[in-house]
VEXZA-373266 format. One record per residue: x, y, z of N, C-alpha, C, O in turn. Coordinates in steps of 0.02 Angstrom, whole numbers, plus 32768, in hexadecimal, padded with zeros to 4 digits. Layout:
BEGIN
XYZXYZXYZXYZ/...
This chain:
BEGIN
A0D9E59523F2A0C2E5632423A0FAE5552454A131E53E2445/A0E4E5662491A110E54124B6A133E4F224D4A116E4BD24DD/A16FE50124DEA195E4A624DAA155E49A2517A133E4C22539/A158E44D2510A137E4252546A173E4222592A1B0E425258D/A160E41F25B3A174E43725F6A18AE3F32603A167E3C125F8/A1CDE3F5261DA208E3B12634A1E9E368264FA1E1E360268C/A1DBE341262CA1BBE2FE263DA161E3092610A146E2D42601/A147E3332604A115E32625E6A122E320258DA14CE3372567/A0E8E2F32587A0E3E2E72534A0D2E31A24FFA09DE3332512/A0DCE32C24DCA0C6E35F24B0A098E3462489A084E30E249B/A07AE361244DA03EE3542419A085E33123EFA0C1E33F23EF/A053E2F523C4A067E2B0239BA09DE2E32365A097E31E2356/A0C4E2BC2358A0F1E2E02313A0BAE2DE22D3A089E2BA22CD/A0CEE30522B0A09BE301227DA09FE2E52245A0CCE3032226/A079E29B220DA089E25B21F3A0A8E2A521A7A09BE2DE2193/A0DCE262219AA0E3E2732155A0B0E29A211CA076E2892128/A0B3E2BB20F2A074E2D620D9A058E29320ABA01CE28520AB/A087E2702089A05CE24A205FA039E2032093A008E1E12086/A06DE20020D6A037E1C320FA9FF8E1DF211D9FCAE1BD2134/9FFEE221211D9FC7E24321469F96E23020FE9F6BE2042100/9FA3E25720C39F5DE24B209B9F4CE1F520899F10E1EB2080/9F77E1BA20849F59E17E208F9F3FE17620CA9F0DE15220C7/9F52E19121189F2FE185214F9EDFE19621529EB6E17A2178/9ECFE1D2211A9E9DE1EA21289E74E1CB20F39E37E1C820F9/9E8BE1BA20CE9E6DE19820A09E47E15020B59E0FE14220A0/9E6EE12520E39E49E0E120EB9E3AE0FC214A9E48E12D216D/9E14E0B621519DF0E0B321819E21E08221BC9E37E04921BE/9E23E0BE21E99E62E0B222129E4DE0B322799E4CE0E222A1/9E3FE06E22839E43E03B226F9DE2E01C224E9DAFE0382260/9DE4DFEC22289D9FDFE222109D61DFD822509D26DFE7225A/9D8ADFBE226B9D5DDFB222CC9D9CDFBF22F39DD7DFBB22E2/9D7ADFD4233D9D9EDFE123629DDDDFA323779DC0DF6E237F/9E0DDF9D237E9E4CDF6D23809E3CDF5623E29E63DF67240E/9E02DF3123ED9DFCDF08241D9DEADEC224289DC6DE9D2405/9E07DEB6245A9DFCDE5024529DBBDE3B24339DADDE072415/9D93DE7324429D33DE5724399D3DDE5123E29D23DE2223C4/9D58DE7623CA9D4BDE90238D9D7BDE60235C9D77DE67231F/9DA8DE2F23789DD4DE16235D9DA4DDD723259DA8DDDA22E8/9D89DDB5233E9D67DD95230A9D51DDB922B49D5ADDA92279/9D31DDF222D89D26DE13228F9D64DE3722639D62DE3D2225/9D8ADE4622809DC9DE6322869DEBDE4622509DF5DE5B2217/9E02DDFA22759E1ADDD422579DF7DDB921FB9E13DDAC21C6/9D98DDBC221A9D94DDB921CF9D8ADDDA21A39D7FDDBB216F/9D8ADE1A21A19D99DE55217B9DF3DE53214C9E0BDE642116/9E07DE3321879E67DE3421619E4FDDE7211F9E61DDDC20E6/9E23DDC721499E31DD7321189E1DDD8420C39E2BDD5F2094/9DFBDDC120C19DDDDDD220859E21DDE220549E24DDC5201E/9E59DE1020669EA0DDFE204C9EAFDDB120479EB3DD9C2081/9EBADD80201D9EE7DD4820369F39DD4A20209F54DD6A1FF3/9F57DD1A20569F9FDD2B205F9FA8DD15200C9F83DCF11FEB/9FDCDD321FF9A002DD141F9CA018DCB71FB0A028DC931FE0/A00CDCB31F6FA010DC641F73A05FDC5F1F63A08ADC8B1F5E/A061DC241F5EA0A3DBFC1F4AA0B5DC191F09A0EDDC321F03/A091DC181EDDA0B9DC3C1EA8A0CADC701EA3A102DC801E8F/A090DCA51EBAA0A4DCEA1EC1A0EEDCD71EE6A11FDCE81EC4/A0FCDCBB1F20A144DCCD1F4CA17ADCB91F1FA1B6DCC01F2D/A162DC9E1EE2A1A6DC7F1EBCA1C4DCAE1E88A1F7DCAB1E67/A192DCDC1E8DA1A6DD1A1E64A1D5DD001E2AA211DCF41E24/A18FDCFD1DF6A1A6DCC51DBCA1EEDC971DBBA20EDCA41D88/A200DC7C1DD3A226DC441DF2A27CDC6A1E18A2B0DC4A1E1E/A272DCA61E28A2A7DCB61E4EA29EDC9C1E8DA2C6DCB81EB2/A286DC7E1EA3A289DC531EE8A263DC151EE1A229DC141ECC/A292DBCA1EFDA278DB9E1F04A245DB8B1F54A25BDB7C1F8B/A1FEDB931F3FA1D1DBAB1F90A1C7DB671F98A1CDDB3D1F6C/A1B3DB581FEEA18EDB0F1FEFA17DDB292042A193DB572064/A14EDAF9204EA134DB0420A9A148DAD220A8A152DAAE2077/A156DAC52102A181DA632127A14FDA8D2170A152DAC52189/A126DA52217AA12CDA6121D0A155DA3621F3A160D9FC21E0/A16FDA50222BA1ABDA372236A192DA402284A161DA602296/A1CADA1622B7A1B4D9FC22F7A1A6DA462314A1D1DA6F2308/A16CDA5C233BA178DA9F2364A194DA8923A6A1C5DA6423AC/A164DAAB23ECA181DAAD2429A175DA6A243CA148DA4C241F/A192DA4F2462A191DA072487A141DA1A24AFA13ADA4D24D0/A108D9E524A2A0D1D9CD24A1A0A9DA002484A075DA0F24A1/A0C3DA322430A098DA662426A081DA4A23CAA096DA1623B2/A066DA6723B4A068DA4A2354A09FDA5B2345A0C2DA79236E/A0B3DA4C230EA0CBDA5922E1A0D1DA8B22D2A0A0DAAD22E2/A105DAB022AFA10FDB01228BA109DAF9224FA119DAC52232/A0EFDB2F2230A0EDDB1E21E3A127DB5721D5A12FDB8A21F6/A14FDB402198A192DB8C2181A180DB812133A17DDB552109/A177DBCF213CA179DBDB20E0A1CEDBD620CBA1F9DBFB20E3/A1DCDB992092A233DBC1209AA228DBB32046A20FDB832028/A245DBED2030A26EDC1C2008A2ACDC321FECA2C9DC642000/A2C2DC0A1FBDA303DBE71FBCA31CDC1E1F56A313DC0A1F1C/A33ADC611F70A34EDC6A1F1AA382DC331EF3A3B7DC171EFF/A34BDC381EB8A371DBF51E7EA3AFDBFA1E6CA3D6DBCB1E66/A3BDDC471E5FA411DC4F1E50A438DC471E77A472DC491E63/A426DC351ED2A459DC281EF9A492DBF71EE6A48ADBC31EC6/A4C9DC0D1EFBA513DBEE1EDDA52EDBCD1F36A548DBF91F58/A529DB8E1F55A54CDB711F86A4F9DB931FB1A4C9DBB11F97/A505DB7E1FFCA4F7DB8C2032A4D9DBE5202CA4FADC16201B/A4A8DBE1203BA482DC3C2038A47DDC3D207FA472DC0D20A3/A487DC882092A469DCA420D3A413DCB120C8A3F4DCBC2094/A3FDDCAC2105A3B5DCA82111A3ACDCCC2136A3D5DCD52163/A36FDCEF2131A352DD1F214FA2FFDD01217AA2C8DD092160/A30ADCE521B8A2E0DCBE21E7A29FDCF821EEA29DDD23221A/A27EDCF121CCA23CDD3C21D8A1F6DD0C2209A1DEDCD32208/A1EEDD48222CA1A7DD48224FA180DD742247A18BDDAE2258/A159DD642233A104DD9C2213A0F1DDBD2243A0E5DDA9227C/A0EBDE062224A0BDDE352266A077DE1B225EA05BDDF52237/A063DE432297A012DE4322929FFADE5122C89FBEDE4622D3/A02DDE752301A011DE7A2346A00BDE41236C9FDDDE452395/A02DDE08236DA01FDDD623899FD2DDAB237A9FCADD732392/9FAEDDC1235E9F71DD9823459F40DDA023109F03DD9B2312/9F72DDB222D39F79DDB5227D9FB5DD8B226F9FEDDD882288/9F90DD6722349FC8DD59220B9FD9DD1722019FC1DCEB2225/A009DD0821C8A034DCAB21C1A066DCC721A9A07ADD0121A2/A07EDC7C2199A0CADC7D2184A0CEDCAB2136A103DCB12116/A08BDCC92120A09BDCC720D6A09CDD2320D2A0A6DD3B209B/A092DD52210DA06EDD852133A0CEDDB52115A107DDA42125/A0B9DDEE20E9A0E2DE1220E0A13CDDDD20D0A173DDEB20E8/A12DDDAD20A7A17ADD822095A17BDDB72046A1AEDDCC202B/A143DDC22032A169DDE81FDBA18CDE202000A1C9DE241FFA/A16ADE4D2026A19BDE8C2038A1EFDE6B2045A225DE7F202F/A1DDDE312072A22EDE2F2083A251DE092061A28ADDFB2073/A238DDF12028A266DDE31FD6A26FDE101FB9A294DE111F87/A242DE561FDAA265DE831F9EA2A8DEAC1FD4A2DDDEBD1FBA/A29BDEB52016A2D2DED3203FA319DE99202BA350DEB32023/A312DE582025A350DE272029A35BDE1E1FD4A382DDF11FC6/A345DE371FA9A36EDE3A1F54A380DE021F5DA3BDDE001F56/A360DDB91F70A370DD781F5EA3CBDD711F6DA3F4DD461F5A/A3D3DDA71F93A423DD971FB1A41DDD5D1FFDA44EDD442019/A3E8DD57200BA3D6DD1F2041A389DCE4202DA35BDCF92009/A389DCAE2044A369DC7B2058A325DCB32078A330DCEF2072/A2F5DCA22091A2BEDCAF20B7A291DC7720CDA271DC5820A3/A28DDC68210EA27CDC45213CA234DC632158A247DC94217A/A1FADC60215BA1D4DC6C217FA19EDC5A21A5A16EDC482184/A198DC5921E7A189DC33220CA146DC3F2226A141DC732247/A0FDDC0E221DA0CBDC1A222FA0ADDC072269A08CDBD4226E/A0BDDC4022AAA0B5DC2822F8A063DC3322FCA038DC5722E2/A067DBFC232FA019DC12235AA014DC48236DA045DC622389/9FBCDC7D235F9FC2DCC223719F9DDCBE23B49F84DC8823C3/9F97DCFB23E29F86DD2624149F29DD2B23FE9F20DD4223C6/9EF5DD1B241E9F11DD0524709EFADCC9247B9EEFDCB124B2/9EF0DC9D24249EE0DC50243F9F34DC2A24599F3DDBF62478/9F5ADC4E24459F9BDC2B24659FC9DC6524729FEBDC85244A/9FC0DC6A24C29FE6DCB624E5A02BDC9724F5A031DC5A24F0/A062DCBD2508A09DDCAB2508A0ADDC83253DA096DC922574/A0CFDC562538A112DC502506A101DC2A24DCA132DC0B24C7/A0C2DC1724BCA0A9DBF32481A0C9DC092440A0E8DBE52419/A0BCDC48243CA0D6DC6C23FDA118DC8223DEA125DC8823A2/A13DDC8C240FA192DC7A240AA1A3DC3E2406A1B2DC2523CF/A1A4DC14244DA1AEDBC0242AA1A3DBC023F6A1D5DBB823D3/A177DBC523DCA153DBA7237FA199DBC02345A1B5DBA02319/A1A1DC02235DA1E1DC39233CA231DBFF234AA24FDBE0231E/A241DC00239AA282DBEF2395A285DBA22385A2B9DB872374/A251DB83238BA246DB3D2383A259DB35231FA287DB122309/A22EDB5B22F7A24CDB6E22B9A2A2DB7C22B9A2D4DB5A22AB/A29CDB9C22C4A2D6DBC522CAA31DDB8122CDA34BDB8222A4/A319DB5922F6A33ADB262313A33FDAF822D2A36FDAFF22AD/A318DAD222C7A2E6DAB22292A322DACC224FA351DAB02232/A300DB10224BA33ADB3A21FCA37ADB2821FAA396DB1221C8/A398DB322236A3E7DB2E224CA3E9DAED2255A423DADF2249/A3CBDAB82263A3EDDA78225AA3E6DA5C2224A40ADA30220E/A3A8DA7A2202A3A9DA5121A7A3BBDA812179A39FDA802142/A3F6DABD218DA403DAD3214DA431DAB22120A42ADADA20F3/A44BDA982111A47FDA6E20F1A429DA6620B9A411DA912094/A411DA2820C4A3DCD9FF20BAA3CDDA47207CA3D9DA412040/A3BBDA722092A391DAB22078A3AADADF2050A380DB09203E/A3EADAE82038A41BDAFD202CA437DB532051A454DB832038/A41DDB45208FA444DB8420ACA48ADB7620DDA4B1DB4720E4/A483DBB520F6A4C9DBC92124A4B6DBC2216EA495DBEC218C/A4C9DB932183A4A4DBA221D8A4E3DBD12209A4E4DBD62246/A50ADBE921E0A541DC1D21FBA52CDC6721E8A546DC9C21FB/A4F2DC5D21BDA4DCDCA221B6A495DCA721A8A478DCB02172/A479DC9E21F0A436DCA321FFA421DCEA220EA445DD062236/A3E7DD1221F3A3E2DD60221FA38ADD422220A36FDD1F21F5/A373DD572252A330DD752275A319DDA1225DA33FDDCD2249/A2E2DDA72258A2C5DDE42244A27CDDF7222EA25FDDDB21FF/A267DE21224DA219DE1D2244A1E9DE81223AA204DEB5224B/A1C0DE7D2228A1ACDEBE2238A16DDEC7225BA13DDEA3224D/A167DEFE2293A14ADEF322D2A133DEB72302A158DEB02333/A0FBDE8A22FDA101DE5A232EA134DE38231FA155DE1F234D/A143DE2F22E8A17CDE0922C4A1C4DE2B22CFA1FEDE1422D1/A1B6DE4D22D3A1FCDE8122FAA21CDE6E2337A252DE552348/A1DBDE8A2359A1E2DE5F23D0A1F1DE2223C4A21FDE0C23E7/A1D2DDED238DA1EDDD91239EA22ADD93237BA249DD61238D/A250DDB8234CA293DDAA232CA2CEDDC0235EA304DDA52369/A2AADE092380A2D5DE1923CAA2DADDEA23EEA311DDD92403/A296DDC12400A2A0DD94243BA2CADD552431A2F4DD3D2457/A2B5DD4023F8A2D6DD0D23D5A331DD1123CCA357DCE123CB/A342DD5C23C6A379DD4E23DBA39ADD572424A3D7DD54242C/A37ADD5E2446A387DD60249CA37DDD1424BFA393DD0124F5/A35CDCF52499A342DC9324A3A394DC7A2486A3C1DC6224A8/A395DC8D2435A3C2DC74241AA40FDC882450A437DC59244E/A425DCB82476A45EDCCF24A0A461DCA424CDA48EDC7C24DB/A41EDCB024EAA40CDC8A2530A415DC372539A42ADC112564/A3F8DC3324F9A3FBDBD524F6A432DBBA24DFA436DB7F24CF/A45BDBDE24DDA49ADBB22496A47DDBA62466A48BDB6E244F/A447DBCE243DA440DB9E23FCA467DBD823C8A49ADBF923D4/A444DBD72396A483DBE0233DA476DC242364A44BDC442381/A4B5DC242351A4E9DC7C2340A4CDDC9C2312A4E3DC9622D9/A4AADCB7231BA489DCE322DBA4B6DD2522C6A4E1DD4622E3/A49EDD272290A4BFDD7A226BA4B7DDA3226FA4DFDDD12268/A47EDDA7227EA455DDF42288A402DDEB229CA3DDDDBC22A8/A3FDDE182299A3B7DE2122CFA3ADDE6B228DA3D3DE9A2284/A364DE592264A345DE952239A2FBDEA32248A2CDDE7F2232/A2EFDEE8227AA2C4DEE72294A29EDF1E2284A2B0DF4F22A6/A274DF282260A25ADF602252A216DF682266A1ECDF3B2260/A20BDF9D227CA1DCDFC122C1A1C4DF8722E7A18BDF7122E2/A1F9DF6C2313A1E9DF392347A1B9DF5A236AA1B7DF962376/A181DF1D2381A15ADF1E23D0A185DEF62400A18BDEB92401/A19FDF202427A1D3DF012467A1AEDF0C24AAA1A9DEDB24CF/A194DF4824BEA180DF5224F6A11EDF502515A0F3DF7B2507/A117DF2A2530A0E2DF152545A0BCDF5A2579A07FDF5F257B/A0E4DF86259CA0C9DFA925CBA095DFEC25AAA06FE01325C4/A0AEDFDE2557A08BE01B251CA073E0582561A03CE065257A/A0B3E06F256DA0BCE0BC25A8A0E6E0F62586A0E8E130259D/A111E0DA253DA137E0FE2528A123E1502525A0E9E15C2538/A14BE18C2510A125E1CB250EA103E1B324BEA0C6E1B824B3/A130E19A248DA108E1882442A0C3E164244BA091E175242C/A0C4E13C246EA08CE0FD2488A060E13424A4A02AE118249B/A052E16C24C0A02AE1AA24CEA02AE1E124A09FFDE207248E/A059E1DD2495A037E2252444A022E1F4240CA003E21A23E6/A020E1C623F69FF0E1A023C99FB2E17623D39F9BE14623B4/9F9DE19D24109F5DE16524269F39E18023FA9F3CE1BC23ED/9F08E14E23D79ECFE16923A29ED2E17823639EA6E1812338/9F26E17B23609F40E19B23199F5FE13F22F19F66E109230F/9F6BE14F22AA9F8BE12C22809F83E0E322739F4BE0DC225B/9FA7E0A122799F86E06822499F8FE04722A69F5CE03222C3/9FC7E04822C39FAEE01D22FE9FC6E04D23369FFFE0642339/9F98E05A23609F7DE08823969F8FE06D23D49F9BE03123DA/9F92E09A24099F92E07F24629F62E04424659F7FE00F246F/9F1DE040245F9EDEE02A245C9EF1DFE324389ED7DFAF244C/9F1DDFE324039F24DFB923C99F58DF8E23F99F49DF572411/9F99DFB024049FBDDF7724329FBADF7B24759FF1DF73248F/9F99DF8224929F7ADF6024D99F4DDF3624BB9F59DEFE24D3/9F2ADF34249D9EF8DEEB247C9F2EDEAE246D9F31DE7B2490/9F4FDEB824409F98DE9524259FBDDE7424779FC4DE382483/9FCFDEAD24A3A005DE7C24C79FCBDE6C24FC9FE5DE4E252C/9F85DE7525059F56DE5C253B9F59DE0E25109F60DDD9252E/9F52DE1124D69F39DDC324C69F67DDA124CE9F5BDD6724DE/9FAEDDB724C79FF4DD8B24C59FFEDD73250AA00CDD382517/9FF6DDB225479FF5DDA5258F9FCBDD8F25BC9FD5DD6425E6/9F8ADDB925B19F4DDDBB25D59F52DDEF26089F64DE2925FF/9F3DDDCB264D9F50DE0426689F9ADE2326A29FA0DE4626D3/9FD0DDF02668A00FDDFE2686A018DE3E2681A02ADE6826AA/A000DE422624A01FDE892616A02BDEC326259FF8DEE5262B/A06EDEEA2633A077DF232651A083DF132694A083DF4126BD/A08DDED626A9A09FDEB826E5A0E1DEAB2707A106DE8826E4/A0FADEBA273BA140DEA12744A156DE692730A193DE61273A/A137DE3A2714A163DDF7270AA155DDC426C5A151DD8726BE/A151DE002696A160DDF7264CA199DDDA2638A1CBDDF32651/A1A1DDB02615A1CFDD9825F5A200DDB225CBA1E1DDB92596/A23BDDC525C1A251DDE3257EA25CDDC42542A27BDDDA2511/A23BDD82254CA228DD59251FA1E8DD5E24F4A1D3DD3B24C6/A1D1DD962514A18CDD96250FA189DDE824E4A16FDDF324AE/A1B0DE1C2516A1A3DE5224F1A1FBDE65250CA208DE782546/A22ADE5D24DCA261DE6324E2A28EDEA72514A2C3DEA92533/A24DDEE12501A272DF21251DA265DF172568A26BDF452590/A255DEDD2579A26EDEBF25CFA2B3DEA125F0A2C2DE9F262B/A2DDDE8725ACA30BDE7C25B5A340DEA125E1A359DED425CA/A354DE8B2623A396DEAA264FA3CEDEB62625A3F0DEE82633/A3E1DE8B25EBA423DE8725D0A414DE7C2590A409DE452576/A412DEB12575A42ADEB5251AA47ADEB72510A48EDEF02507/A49FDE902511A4E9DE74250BA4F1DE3224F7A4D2DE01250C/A525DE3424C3A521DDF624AAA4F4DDE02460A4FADDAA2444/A4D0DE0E244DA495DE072421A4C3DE2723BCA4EDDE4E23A5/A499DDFC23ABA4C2DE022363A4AFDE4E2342A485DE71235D/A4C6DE5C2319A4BADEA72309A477DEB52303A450DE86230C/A460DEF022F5A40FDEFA22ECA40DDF4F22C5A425DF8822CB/A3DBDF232299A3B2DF762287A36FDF69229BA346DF3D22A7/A37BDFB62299A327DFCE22B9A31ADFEB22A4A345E010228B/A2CCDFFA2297A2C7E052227DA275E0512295A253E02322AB/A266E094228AA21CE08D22A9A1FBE0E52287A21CE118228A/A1C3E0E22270A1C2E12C2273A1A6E15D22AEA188E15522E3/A1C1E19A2283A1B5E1C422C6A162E1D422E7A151E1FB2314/A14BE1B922CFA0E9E1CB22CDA0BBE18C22CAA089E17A22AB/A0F9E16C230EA0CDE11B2315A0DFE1002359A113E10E2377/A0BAE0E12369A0A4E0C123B8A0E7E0B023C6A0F8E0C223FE/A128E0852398A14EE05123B5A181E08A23B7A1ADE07723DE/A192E0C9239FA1E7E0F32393A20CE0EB23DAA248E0DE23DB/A1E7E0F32415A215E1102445A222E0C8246FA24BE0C3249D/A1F6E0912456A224E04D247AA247E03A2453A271E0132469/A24AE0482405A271E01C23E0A2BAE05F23EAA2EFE04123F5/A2C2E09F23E9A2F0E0C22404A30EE0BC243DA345E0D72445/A2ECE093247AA301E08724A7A33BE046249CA372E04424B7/A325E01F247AA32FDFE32485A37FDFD9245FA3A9DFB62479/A38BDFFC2421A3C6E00723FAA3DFE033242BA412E01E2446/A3CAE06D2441A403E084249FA41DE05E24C3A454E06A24DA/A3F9E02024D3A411DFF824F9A43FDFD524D0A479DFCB24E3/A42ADFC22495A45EDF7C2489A4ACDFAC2474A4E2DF90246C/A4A5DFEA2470A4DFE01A2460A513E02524BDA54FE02B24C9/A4E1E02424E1A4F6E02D2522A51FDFF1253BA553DFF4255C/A4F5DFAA251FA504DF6C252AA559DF682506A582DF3C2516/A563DF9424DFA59ADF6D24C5A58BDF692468A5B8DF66243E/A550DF69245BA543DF2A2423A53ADF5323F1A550DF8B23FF/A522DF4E23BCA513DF72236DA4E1DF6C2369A4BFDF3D237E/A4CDDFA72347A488DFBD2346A480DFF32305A494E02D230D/A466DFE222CEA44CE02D22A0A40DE03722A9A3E1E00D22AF/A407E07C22AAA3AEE07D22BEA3ACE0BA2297A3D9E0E02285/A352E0BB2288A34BE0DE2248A306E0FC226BA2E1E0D02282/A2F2E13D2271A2B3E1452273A29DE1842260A2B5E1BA2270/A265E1772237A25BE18E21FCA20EE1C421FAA1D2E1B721FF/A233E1FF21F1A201E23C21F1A1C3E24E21EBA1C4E27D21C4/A181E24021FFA148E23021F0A120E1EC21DFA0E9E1E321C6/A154E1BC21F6A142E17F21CAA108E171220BA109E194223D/A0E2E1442205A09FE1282222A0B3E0D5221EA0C6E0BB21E9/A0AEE0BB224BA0B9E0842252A0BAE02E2216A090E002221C/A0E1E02C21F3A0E9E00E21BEA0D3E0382193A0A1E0342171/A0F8E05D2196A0D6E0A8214CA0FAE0812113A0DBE07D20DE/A145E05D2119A14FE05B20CBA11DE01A20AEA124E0102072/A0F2DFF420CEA0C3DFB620A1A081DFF1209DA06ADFF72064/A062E01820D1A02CE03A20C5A040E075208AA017E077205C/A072E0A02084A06FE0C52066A0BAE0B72042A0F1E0C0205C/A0ABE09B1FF7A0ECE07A1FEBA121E0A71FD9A15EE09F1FDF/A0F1E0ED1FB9A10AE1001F70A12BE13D1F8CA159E1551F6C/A113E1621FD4A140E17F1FF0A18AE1831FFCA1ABE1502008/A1A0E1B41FF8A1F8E1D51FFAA216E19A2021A235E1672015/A1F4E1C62065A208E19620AEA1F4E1432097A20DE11E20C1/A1DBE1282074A1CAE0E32078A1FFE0D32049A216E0A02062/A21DE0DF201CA251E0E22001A294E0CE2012A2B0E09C1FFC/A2AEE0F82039A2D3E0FF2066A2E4E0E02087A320E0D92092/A2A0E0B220B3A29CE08920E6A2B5E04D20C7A2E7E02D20D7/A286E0412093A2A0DFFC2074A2F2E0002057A310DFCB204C/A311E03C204BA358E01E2030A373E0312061A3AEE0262053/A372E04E20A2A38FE04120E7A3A1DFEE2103A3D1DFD1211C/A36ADFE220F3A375DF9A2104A389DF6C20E1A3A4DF3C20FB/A380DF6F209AA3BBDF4E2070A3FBDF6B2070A425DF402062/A40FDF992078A44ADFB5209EA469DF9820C4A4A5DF8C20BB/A447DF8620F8A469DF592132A468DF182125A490DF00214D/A453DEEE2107A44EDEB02100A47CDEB120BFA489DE7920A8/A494DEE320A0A4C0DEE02069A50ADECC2091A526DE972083/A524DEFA20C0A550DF0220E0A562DED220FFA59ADEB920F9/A522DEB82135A532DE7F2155A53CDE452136A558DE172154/A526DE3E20F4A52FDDEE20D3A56EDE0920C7A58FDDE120E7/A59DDE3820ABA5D0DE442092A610DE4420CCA648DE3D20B3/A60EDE492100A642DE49212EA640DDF22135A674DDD62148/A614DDD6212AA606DD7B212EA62BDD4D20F1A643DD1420F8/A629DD7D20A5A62DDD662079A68FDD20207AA69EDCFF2049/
């Protein structure tokens, strides 16, 4: 076969073998991923319910509790799942998480076991349940994030954490608000965070990437899937000159200044070539960056397909880095 000719896209990389046979196995997506369809959408997911309070205590290795706490000035309240391990000895670092879901899935309670099992109870977990897309389009849904966020860092004492070692961190929509969240946190003077843990961020709203075109139609979230996602967050800004990078971070003029970051994304999914872009930049910027992207994987392949090599991998990549970084802190 011949290479694709200088500036054109070639045919999609081809998924891992074992996410290809779970891909084919379920029904991908159950309805088409459009605003019309979001009602049913949404209640097709409600038939899962999120794990309760005890499940998160994982028979009492974490002390769990919800606080809603003040959100944006004239907005509700935030609700934060926080997650406190019992054996902590003094002040714990916390890990500030925001739930994917494409901007309009999800609560505070939305993928927290995965990231008790990436943080081995070596951090606190904070998680924050923002208003979704598109009954509350942005900047509804960040406020809700850094407004938490603020909230954590002034009552950690109270909570028994470290407000000197705060990290962000989310996976896909939850990814773009932990990016943005730390570009608010630079921008505003608020807490110095530690790190930024971002795994297969949604950053870029213009979904033009060459990946964002060789996966139209294919895998768990599609072209089709996030243009629905950043139409409800924007309307019809999206893909517009005057996006926020508050909004979809890979708008940002200046990645400088920003606390370290991992990334990773796989190679056989909508987000690889903005979340590759975006660790270029913050490497160009000056700043630190590990990025990981991973051979066939399909967009959150290690929660869809756990038991895979590559899902493996992924998950002690990232306890990897959060090993390191609590350890240069210690």
């Amino acid at each position: 076969m011949n290479a694709p000719a200088s500036g054109a896209v070639g045919p999609p990389p081809p998924f891992d073998p074992e996410v290809a046979a779970v891909l084919a196995a379920i029904d991908v997506p159950p309805l088409p991923f459009t605003l019309e369809n979001l009602p049913k959408l949404r209640e097709q997911r409600a038939v899962l319910p999120p794990p309760s309070l005890a499940e998160l205590a994982r028979d009492g290795a974490y002390r769990v509790e919800e606080r809603a706490v003040p959100g944006p000035a004239g907005a509700p309240d935030v609700t934060l799942l926080i997650c406190v391990p019992t054996d902590a000895e003094g002040p714990v670092p916390v890990l500030y998480h925001a739930h994917g879901g494409g901007m309009i899935f999800g609560d505070e309670r939305t993928m927290v076991t995965e990231v008790q099992d990436w943080t081995e109870r070596r951090t606190a977990i904070v998680s924050v349940g923002y208003r979704l897309a598109p009954e509350t389009p942005h900047p509804g849904p960040v406020e809700d994030c850094y407004a938490g966020l603020l909230w954590t860092a002034a009552h950690a004492a109270e909570l028994g954490l470290d407000p000197e070692r705060i990290i962000v961190g989310g996976v896909s929509a939850g990814g773009g608000l932990a990016a943005a969240l730390a570009l608010m946190a630079r921008d505003r003077g608020g807490p110095a965070l530690l790190g930024q843990l971002l795994v297969c961020p949604m950053l870029d709203d213009r979904n033009d990437t060459p990946s964002a075109v060789q996966m139209a139609g294919l895998g768990i979230w599609d072209r089709t899937a996030n243009d629905t996602g950043w139409t409800a967050l924007l309307g019809d800004a999206r893909g517009g000159p005057d996006v926020s990078p508050y909004a979809a971070p890979a708008r940002a003029a200046d990645l400088s200044g920003l606390p370290p970051a991992f990334i990773d994304a796989g190679s056989a999914e909508t987000f690889r070539d903005e979340d590759v872009a975006y660790a270029t930049r913050i490497w160009q910027a000056g700043g630190v960056a590990e990025l990981h992207v991973w051979p066939g994987g399909c967009h959150a392949f290690d929660m869809f397909v756990p038991h895979a090599p590559i899902a493996a991998g992924a998950r002690e990549a990232r306890t990897r880095w959060l090993r390191r970084l609590l350890a240069a802190t210690d």
